[in-house]
MDAnalysis code that builds the backbone (N, CA, C; Angstrom):
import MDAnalysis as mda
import numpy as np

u = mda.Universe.empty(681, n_residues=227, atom_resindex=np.repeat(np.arange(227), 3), trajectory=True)
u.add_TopologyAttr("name", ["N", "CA", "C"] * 227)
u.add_TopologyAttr("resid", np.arange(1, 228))
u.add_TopologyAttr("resname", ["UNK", "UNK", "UNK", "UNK", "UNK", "UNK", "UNK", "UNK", "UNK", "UNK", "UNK", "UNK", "UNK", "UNK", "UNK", "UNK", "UNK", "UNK", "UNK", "UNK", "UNK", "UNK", "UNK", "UNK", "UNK", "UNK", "UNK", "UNK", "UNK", "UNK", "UNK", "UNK", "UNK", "UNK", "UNK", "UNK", "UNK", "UNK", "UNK", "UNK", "UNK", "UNK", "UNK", "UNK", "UNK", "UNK", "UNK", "UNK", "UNK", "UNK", "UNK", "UNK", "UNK", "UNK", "UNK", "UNK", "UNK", "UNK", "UNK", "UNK", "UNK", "UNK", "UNK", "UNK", "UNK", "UNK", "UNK", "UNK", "UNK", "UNK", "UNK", "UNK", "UNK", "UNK", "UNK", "UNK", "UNK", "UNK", "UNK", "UNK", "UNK", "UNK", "UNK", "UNK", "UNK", "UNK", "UNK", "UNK", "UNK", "UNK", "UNK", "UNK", "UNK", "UNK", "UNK", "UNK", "UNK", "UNK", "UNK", "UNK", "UNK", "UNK", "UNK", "UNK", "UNK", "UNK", "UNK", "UNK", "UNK", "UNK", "UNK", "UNK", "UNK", "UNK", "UNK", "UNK", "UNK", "UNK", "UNK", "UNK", "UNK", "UNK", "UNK", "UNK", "UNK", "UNK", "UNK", "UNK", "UNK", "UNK", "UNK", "UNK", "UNK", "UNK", "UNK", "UNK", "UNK", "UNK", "UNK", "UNK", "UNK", "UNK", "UNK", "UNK", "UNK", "UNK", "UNK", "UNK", "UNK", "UNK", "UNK", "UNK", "UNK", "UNK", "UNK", "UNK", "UNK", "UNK", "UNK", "UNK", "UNK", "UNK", "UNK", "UNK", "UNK", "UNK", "UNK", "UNK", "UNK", "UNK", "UNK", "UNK", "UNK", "UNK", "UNK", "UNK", "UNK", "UNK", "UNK", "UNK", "UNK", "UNK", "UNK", "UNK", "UNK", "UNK", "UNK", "UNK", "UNK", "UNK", "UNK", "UNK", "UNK", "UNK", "UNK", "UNK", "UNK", "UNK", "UNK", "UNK", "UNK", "UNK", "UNK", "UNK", "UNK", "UNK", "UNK", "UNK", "UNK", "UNK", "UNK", "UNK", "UNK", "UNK", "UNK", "UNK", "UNK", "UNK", "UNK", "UNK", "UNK", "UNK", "UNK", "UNK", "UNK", "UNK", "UNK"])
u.atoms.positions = np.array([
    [0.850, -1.194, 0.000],
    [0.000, 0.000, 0.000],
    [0.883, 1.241, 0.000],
    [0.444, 2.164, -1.372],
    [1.506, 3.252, -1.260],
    [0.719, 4.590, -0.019],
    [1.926, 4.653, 0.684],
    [1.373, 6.349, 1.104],
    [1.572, 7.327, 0.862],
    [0.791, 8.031, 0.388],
    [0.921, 9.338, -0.483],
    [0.048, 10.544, -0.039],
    [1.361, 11.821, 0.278],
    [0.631, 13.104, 0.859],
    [-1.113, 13.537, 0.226],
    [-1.591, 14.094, 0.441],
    [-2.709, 15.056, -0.013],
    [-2.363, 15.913, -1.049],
    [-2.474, 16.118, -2.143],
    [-2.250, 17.645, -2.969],
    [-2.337, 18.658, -2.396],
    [-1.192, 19.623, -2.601],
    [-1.527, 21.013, -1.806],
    [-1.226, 21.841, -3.380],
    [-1.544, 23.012, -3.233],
    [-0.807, 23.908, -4.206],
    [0.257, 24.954, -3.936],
    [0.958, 24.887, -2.895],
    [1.672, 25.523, -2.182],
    [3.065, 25.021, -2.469],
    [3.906, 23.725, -2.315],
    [4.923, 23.199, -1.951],
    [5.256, 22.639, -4.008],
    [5.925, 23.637, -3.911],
    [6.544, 24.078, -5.130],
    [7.967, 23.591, -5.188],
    [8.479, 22.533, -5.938],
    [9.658, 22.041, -5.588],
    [10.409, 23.121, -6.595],
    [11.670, 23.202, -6.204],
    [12.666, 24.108, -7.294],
    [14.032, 22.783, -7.505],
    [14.234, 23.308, -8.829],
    [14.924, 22.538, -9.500],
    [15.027, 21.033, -9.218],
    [13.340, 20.679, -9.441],
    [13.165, 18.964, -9.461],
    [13.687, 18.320, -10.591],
    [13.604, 18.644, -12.111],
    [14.458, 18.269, -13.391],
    [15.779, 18.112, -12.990],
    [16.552, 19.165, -12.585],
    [18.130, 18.501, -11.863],
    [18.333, 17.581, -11.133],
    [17.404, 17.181, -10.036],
    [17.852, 16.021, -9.355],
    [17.514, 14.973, -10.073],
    [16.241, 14.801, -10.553],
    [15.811, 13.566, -11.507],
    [16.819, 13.522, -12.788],
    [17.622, 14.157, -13.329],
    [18.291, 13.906, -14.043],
    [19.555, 13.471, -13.595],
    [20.300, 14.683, -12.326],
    [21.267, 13.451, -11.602],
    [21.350, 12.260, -11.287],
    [20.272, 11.975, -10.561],
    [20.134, 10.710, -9.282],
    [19.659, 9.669, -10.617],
    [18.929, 9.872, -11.429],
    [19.054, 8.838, -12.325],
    [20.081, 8.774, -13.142],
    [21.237, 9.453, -13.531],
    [22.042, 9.129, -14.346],
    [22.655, 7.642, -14.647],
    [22.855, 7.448, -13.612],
    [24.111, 5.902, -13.578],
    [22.951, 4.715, -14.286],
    [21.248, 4.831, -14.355],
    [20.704, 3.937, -14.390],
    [20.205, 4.535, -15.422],
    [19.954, 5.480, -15.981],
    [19.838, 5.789, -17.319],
    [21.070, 5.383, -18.070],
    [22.368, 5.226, -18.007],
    [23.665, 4.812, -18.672],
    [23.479, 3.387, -18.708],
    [22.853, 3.103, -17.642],
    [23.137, 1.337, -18.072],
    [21.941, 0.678, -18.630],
    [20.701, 1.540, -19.032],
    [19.728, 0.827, -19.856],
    [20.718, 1.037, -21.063],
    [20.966, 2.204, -21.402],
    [21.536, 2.975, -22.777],
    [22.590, 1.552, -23.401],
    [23.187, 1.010, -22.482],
    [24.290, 0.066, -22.697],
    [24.370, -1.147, -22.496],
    [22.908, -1.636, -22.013],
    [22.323, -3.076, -22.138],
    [22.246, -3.565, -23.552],
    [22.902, -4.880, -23.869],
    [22.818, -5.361, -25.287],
    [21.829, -5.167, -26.014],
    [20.583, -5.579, -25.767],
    [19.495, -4.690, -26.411],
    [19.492, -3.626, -27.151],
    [19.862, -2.353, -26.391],
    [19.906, -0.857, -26.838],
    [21.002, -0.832, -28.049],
    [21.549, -1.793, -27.521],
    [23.633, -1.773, -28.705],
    [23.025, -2.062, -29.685],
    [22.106, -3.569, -29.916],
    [21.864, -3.690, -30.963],
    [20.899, -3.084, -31.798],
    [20.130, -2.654, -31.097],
    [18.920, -1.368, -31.864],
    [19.551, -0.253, -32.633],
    [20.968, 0.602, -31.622],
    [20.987, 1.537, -32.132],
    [22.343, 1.846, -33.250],
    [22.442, 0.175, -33.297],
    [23.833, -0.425, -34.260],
    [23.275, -0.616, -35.356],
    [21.632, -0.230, -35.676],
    [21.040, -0.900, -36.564],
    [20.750, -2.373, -37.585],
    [20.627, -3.038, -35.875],
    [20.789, -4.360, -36.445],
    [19.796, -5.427, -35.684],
    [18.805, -4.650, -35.224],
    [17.773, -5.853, -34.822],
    [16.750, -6.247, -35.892],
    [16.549, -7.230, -35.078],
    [15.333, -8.143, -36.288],
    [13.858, -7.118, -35.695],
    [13.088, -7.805, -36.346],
    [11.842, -7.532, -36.519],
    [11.223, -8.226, -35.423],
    [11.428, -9.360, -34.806],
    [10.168, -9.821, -33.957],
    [10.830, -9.193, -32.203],
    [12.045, -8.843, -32.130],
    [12.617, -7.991, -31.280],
    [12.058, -6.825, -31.037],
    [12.066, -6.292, -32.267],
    [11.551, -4.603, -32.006],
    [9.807, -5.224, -31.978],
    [9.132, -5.311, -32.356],
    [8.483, -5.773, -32.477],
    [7.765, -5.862, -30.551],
    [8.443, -6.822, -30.363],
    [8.457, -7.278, -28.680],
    [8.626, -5.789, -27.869],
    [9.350, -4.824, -28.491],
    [9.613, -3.739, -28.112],
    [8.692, -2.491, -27.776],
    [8.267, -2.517, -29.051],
    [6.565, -1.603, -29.263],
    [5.675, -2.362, -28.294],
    [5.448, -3.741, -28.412],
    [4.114, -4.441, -27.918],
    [4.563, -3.976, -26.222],
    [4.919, -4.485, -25.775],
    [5.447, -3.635, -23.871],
    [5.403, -2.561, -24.067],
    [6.160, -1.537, -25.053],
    [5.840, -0.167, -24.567],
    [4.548, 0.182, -24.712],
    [3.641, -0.766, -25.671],
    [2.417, 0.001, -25.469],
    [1.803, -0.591, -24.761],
    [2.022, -1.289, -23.756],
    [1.097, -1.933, -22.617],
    [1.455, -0.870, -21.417],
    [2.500, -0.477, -21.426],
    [2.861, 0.929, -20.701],
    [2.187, 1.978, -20.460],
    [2.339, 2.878, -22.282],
    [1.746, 3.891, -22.142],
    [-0.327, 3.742, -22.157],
    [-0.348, 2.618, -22.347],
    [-1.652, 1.948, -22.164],
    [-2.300, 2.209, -20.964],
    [-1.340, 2.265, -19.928],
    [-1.726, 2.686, -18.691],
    [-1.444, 4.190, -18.473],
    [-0.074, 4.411, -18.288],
    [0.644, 5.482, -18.256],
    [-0.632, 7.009, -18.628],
    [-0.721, 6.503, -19.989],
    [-1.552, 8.156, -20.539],
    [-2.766, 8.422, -20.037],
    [-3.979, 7.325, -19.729],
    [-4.979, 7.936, -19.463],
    [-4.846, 7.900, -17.772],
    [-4.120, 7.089, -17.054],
    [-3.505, 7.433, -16.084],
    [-3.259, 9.173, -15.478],
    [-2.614, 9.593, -16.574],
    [-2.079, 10.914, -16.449],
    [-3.420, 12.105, -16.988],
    [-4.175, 11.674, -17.720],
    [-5.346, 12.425, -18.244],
    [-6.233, 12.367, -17.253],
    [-6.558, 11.615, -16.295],
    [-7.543, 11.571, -15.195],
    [-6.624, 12.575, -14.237],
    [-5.799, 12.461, -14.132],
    [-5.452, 13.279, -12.878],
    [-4.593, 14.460, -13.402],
    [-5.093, 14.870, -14.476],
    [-4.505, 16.266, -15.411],
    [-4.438, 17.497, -14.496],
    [-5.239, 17.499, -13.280],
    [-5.319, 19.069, -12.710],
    [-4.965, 18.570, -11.148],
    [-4.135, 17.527, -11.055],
    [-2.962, 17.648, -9.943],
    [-1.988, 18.217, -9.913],
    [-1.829, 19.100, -8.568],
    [-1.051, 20.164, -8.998],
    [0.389, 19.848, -9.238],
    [0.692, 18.045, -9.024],
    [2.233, 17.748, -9.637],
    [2.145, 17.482, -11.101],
    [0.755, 17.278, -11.711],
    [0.878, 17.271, -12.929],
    [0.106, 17.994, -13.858],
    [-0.606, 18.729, -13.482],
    [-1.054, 20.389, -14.607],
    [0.144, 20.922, -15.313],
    [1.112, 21.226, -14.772],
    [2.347, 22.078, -15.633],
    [2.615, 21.201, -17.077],
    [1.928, 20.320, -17.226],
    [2.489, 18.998, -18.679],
    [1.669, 19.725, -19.007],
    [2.755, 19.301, -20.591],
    [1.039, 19.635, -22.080],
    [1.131, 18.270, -22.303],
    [0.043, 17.383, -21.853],
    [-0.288, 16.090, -22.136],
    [-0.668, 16.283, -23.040],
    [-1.106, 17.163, -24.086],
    [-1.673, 16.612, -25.219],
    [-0.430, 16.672, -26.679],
    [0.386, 17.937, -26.318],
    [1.476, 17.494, -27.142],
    [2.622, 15.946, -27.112],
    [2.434, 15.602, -26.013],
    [3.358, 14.525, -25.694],
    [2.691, 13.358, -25.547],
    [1.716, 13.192, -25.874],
    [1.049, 11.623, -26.313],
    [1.535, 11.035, -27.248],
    [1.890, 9.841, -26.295],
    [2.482, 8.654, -27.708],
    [1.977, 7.346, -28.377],
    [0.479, 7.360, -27.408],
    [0.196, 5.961, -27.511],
    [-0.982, 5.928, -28.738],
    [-1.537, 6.914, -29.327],
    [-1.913, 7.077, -30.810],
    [-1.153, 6.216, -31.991],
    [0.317, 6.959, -31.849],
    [1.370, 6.708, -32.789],
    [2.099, 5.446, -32.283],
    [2.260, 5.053, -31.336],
    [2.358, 3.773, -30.805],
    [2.205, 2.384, -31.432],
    [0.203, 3.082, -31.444],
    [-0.391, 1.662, -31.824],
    [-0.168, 1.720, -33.589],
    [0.013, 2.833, -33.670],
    [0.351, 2.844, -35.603],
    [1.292, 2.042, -35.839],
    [2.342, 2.169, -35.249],
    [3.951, 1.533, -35.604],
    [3.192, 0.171, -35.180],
    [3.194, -0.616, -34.306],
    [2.395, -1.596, -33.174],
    [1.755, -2.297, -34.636],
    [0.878, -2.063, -35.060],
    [-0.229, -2.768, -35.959],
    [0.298, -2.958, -37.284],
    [1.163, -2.042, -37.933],
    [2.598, -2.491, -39.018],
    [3.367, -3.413, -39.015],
    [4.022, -3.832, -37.519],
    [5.326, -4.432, -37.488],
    [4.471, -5.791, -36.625],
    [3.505, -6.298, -36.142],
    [3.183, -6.924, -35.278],
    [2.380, -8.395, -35.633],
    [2.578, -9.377, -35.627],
    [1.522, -10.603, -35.732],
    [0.623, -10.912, -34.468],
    [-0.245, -10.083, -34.232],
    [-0.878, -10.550, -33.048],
    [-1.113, -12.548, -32.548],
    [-0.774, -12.984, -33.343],
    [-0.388, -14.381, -32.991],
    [0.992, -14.984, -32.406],
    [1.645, -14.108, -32.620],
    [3.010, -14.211, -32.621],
    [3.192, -14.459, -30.914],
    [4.203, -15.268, -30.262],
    [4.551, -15.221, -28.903],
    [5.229, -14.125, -28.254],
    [5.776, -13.351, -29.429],
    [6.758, -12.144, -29.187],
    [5.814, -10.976, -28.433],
    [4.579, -11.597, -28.378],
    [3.353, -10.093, -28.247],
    [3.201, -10.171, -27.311],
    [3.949, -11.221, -26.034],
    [3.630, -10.847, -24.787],
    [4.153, -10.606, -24.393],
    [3.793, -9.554, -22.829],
    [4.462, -9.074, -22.530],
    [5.498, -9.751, -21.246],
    [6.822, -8.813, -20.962],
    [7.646, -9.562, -20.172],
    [7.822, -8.999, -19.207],
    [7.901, -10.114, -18.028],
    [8.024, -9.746, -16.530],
    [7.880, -8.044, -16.140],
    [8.965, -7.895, -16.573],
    [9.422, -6.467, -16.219],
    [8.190, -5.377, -16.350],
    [7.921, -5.520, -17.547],
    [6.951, -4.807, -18.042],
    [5.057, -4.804, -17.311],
    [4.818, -6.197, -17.028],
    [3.779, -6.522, -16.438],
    [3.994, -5.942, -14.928],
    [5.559, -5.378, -14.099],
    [5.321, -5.153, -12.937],
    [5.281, -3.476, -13.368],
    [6.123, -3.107, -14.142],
    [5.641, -2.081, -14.346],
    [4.521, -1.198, -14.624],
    [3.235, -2.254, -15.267],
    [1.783, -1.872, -15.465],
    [1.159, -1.591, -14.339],
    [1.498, -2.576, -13.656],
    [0.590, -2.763, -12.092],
    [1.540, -1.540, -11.356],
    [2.284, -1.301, -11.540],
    [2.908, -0.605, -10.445],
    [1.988, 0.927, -11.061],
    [1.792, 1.556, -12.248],
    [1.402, 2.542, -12.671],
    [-0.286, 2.461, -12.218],
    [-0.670, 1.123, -12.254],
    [-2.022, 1.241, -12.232],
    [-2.384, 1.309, -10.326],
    [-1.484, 1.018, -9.731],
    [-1.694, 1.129, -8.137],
    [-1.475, 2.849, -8.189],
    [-0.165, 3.521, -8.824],
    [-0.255, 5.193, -8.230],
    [-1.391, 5.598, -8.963],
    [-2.198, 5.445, -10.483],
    [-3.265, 6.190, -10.432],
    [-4.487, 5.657, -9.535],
    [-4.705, 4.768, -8.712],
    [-5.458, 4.640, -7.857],
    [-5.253, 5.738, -6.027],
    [-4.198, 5.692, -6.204],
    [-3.498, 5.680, -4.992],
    [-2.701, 7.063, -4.414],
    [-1.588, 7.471, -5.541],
    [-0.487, 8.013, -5.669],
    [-0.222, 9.057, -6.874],
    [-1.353, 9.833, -7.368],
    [-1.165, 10.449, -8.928],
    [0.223, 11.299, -8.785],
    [0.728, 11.791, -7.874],
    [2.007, 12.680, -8.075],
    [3.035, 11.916, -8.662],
    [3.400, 10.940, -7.788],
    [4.522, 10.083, -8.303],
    [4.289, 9.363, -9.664],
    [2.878, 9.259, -10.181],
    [3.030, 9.381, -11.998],
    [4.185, 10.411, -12.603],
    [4.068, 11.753, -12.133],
    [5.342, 12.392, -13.008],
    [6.459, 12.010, -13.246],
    [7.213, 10.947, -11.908],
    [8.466, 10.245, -12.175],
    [8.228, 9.341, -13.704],
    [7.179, 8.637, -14.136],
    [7.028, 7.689, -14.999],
    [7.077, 8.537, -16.477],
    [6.268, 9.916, -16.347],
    [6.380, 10.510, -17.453],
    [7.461, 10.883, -17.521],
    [8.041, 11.580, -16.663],
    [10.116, 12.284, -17.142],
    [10.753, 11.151, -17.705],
    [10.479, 10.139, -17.201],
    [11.404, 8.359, -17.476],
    [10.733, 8.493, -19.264],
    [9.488, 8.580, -19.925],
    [9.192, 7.866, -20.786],
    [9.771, 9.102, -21.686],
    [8.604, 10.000, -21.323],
    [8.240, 11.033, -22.753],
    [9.998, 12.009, -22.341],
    [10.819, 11.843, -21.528],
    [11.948, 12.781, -22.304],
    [12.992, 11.976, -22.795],
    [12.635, 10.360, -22.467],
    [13.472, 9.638, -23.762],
    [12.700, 9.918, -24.879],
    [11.534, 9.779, -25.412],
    [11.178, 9.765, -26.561],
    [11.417, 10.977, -27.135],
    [11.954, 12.067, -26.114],
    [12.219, 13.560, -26.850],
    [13.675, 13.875, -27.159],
    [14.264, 13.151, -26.721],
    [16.029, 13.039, -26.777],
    [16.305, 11.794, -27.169],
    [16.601, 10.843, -27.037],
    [17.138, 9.519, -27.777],
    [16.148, 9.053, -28.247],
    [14.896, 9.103, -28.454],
    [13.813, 8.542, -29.508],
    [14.109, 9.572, -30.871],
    [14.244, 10.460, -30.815],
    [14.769, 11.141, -31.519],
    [16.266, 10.482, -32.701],
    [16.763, 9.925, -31.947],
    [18.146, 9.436, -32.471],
    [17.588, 8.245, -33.248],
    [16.814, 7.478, -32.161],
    [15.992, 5.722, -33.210],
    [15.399, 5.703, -33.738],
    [14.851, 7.140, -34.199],
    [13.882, 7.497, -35.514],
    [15.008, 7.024, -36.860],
    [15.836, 7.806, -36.538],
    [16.472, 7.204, -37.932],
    [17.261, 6.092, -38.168],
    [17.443, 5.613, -36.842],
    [18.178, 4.244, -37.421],
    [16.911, 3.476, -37.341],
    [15.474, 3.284, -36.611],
    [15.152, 2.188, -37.222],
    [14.657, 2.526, -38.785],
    [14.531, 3.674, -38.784],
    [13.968, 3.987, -40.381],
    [14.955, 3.368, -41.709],
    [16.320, 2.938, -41.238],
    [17.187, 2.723, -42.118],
    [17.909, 1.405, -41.527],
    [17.131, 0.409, -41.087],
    [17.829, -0.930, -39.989],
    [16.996, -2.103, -40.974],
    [17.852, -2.382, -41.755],
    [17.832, -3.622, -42.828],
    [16.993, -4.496, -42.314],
    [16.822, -5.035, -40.929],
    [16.244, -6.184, -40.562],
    [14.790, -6.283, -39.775],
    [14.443, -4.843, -39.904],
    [13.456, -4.468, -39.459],
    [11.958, -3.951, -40.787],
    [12.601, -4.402, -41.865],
    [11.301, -4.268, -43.300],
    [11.658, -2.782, -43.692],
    [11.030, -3.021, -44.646],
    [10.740, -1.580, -45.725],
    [9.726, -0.537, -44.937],
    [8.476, -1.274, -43.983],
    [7.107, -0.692, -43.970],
    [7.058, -0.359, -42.398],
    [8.651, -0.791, -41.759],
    [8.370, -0.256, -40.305],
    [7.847, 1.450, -40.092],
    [6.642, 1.534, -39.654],
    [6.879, 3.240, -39.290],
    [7.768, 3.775, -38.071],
    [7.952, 4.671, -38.081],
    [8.518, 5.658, -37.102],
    [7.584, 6.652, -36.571],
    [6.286, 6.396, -36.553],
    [5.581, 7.478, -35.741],
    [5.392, 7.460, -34.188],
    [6.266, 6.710, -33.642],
    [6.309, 6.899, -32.253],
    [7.265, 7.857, -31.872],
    [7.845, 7.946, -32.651],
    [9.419, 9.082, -32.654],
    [8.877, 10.753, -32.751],
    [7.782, 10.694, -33.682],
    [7.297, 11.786, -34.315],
    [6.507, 12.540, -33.276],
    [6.951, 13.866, -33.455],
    [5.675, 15.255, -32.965],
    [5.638, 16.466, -33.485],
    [4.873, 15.196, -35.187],
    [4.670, 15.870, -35.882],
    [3.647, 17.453, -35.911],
    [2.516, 17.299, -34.922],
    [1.373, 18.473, -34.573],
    [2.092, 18.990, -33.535],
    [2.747, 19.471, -33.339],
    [3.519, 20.052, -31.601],
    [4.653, 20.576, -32.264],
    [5.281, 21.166, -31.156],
    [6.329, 21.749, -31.661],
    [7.881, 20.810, -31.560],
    [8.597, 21.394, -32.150],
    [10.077, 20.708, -32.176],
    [10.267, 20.201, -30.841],
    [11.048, 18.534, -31.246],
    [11.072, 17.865, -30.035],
    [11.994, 18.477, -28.841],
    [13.374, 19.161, -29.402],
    [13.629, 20.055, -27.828],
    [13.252, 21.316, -27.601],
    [12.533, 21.603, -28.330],
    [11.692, 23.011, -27.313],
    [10.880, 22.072, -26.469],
    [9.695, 21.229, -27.045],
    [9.229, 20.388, -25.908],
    [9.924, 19.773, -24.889],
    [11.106, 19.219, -25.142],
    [11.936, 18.596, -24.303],
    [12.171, 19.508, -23.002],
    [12.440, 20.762, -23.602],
    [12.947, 22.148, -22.802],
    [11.577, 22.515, -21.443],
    [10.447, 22.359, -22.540],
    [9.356, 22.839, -21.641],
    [9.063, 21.885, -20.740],
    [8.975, 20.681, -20.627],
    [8.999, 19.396, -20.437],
    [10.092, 19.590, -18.825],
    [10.744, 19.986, -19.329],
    [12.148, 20.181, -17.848],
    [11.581, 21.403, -17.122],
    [11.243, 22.593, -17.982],
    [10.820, 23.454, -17.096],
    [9.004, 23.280, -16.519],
    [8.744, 22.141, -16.753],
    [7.339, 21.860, -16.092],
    [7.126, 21.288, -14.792],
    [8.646, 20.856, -14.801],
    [8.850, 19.695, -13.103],
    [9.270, 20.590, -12.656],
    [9.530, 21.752, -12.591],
    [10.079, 23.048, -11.380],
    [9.031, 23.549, -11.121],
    [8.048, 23.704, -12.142],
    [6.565, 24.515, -11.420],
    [5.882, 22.966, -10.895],
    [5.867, 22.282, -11.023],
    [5.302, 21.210, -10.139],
    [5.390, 20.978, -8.701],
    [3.968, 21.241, -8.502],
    [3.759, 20.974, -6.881],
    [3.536, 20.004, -5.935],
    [5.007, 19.637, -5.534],
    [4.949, 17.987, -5.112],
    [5.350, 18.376, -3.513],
    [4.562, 17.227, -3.096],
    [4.560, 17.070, -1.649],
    [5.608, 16.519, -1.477],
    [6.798, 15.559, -1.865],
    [7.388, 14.128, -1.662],
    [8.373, 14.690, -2.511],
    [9.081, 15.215, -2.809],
    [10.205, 15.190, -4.430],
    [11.292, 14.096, -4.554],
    [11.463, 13.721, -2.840],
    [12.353, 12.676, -3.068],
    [11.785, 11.008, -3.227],
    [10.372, 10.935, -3.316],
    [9.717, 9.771, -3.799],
    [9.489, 10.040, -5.280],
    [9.420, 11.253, -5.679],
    [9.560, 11.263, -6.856],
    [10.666, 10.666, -7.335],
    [11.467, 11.172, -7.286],
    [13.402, 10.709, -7.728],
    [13.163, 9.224, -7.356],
    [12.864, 8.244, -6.526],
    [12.905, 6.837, -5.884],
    [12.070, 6.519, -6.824],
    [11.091, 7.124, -7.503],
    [10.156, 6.312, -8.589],
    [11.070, 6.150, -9.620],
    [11.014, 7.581, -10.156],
    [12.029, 7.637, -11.189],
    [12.886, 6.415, -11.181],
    [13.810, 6.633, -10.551],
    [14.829, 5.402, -10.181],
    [14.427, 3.904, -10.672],
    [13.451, 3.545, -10.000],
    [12.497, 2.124, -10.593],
    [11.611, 2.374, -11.724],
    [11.344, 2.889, -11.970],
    [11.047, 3.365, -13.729],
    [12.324, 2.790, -14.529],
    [13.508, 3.712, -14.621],
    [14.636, 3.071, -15.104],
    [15.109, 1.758, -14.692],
    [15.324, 1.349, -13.686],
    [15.275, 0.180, -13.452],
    [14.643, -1.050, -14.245],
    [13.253, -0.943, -14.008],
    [12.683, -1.760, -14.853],
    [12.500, -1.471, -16.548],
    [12.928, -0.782, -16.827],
    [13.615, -0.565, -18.348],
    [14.854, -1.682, -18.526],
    [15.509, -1.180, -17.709],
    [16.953, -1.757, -18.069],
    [16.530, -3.388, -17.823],
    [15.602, -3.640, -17.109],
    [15.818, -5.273, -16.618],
    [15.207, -5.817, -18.054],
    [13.976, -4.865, -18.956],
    [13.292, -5.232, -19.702],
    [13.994, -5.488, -20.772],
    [15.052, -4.423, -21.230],
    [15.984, -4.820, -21.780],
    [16.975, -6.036, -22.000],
    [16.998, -6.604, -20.758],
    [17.880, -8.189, -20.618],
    [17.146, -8.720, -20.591],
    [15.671, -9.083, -20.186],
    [14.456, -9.937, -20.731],
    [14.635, -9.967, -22.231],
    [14.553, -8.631, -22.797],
    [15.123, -9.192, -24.331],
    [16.106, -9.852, -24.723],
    [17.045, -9.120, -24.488],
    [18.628, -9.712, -24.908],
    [18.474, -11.217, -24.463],
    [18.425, -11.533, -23.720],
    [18.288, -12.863, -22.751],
    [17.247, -13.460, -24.504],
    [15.889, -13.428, -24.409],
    [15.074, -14.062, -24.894],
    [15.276, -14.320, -26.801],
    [15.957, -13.206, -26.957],
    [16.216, -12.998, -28.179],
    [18.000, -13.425, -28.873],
    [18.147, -13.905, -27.772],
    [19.721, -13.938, -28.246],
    [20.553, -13.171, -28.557],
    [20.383, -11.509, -28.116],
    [20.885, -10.548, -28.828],
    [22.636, -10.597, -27.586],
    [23.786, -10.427, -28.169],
    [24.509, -10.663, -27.586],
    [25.535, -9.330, -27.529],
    [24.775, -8.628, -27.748],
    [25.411, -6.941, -27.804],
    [26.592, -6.614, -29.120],
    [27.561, -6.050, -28.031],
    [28.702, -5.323, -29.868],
    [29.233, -6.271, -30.391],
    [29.659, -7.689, -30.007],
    [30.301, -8.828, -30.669],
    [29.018, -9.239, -31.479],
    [27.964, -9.445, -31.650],
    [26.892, -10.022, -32.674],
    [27.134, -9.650, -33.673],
    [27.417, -10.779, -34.614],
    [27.824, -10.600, -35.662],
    [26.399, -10.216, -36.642],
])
């Protein structure tokens, strides 16, 4: 059972983006460098990999977004433009291209299933500490999703017809001005807890990185030596 303050509109954290970007560093570096990521951004995964990839992330933001749309006028999470930074539209686009819904690759893995439940207990429970989950998702997809737009767009083993619209914001503005506003939205955010924020954060990345060796592990991907 999580315990979680009351909303106030008063307790205004200052420079919450700096610590969440410190205190996660070391565990943001080691998803980045889990065999998985090597081979994605070496442009050299297969198709039922990435594939496996989309299908979890969108069991994620599956939760994650309307998660965050119900509790839009908490005062740790009003400062978002949730509507520029929705990904799970473009998600299911890429998702329904690259995907055999028969396929075994479509389920989801460990990691990912604790991660659902864990999102679906704070919007019952805990809506502040959702913001740790959004800084974790939507400012990778605004900074290094950015980068895997073009290699998967040009990754031989991934088809002619993969899209890239999970990468895209295309109706919104350029991905680092958003990125920018995005950082300056967790300083006007009014959090009771900032350092349960950062401890979410933390297990957000965490279970990335483990999801990542659920792949590598399942897929045989064996990082920079794979030939």
């Amino acid at each position: 059972m999580i315990t979680c303050h009351a909303p106030t509109t008063s307790c205004v954290t200052a420079r919450l983006a700096q610590r969440l970007r410190d205190e996660t560093r070391t565990l943001h570096v080691d998803a980045e460098k889990s065999p998985f990521m090597s081979v994605l951004l070496r442009g050299r995964m297969r198709r039922a990999a990435y594939a496996a990839l989309l299908r979890n992330l969108h069991a994620i933001y599956e939760v994650l977004e309307p998660a965050l749309a119900r509790h839009a006028v908490h005062p740790a999470l009003a400062p978002l433009n949730l509507a520029a930074l929705a990904r799970l539209p473009s998600l299911l686009q890429d998702l329904v291209g690259i995907c055999d819904p028969s396929d075994a690759t479509f389920e989801l893995r460990p990691s990912a299933v604790r991660h659902v439940a864990r999102l679906r207990e704070l919007d019952a429970s805990c809506p502040e500490r959702l913001l740790a989950h959004a800084y974790v998702r939507y400012l990778g997809d605004l900074s290094g999703g950015q980068i895997l737009r073009d290699i998967v767009a040009r990754s031989p083993g991934l088809g002619p017809r993969v899209g890239t619209a999970f990468y895209e914001f295309r109706d919104a503005a350029p991905a680092p001005v958003l990125a920018e506003a995005f950082r300056s939205s967790l300083d006007r955010a009014a959090v009771d807890a900032p350092d349960a924020i950062v401890a979410e954060a933390r297990l957000a990345f965490a279970w990335h990185r483990d999801l990542f060796d659920e792949f590598a592990q399942g897929f045989g991907l064996a990082g920079p030596e794979m030939p």
